[in-house]
C-alpha positions in Angstrom: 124.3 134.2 85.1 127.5 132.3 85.4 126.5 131.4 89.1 122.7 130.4 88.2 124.5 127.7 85.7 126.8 126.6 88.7 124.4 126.2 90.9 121.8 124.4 88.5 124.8 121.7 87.3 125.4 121.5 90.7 121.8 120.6 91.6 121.5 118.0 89.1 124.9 116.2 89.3 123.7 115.9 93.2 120.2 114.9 92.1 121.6 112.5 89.9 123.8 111.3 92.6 120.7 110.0 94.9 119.0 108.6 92.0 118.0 105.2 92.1 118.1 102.6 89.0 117.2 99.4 88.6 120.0 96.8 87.9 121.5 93.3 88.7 125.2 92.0 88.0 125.5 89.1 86.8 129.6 87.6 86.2 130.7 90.8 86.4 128.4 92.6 84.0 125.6 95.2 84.9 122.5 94.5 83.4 119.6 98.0 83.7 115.8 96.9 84.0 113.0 98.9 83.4 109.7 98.7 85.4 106.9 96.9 83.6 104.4 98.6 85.8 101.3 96.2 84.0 101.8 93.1 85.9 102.7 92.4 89.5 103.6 89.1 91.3 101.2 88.7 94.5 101.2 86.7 97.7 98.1 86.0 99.9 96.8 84.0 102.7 96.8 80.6 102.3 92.8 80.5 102.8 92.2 81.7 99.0 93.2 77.9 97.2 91.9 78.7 93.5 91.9 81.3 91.0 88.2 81.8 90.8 88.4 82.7 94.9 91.5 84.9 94.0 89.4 87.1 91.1 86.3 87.0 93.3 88.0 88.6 96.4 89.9 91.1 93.9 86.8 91.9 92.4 88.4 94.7 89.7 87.7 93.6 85.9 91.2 95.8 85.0 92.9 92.7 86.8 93.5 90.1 85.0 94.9 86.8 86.9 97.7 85.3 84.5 99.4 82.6 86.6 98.0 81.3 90.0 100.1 78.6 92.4 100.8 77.3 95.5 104.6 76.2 96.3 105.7 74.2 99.2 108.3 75.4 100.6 110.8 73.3 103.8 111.6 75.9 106.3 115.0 75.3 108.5 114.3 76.7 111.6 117.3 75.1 113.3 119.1 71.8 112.4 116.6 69.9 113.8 113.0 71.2 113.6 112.0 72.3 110.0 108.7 73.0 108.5 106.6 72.6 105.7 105.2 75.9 104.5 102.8 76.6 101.7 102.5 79.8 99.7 99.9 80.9 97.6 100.7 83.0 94.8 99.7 84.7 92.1 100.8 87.2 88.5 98.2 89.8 87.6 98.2 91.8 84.9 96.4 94.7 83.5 96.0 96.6 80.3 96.8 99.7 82.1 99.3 100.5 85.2 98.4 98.8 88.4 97.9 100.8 91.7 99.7 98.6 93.8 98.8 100.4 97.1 94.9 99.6 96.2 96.3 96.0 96.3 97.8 95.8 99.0 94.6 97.5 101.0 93.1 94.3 100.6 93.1 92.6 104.1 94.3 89.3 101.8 97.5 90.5 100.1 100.4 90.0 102.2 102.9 90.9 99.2 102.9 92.7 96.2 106.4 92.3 94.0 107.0 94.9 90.8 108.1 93.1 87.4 110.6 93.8 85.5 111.4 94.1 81.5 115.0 92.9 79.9 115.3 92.7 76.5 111.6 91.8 76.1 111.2 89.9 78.4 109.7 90.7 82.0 110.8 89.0 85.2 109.3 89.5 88.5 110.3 89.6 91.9 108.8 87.6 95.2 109.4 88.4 98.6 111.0 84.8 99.5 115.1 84.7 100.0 116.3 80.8 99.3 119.9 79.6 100.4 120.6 76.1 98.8 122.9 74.2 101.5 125.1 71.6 99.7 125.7 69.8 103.3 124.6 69.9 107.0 127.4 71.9 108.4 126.6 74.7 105.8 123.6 75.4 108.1 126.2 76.3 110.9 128.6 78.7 108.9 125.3 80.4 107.5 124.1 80.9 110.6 127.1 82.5 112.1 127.3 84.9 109.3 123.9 85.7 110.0 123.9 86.2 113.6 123.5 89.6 114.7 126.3 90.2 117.3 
């Protein structure tokens, strides 16, 4: 008996080990977030340019399409040649939980980002990673801690 209750602490404090939770530091302090599984945070091909396209093409009443927008975004390539890039996004939201491999079976989709809940208030996540450079030459040490030697 004494060896069944070994093994099954054993089993869960390695379980618990592996788990994975949802959190962010912010100064110093870790904040937890819970999955708000009723609304995700969508991108899609720049062809779909309203909302009424958007809910036409997603064509499932249990969506409903809370926020839709397009953001321009300048992409460094290199110091010289940059880009203007547009993405089309989009927060739906359901009464019940979203199936967000059904989503992203849509030819359309490109991204599908999970929300978030802290203290009430829910937060979601894009797919897009911004550096702000304060001056030219921070383009230069960025890109040498990025190169992949």
């Amino acid at each position: 008996m004494k060896k069944l209750l070994f093994l099954i602490v054993c089993l869960m404090a390695f379980l618990n080990l592996y788990s994975q939770s949802n959190y962010y530091w912010y100064e110093g302090v870790k904040y937890s977030l819970s999955n708000y599984n009723k609304m995700v945070f969508v991108e899609f091909s720049d062809t779909i340019n309203n909302q009424t396209m958007l809910d036409s093409l997603i064509n499932d009443t249990s969506l409903t399409v809370r926020y839709f927008g397009t953001s321009t975004i300048t992409s460094f390539i290199n110091p010289i040649d940059t880009a203007i890039v547009n993405r089309n996004f989009a927060s739906l939201e359901s009464r019940n939980e979203i199936n967000i491999d059904k989503l992203l079976s849509k030819n359309f989709i490109e991204y599908v980002g999970s929300f978030f809940e802290k203290q009430g208030l829910t937060h979601g996540i894009a797919s897009s990673f911004y550096v702000l450079l304060n001056d030219s030459s921070d383009y230069n040490k960025l890109d040498s801690l990025c190169s992949l030697s």
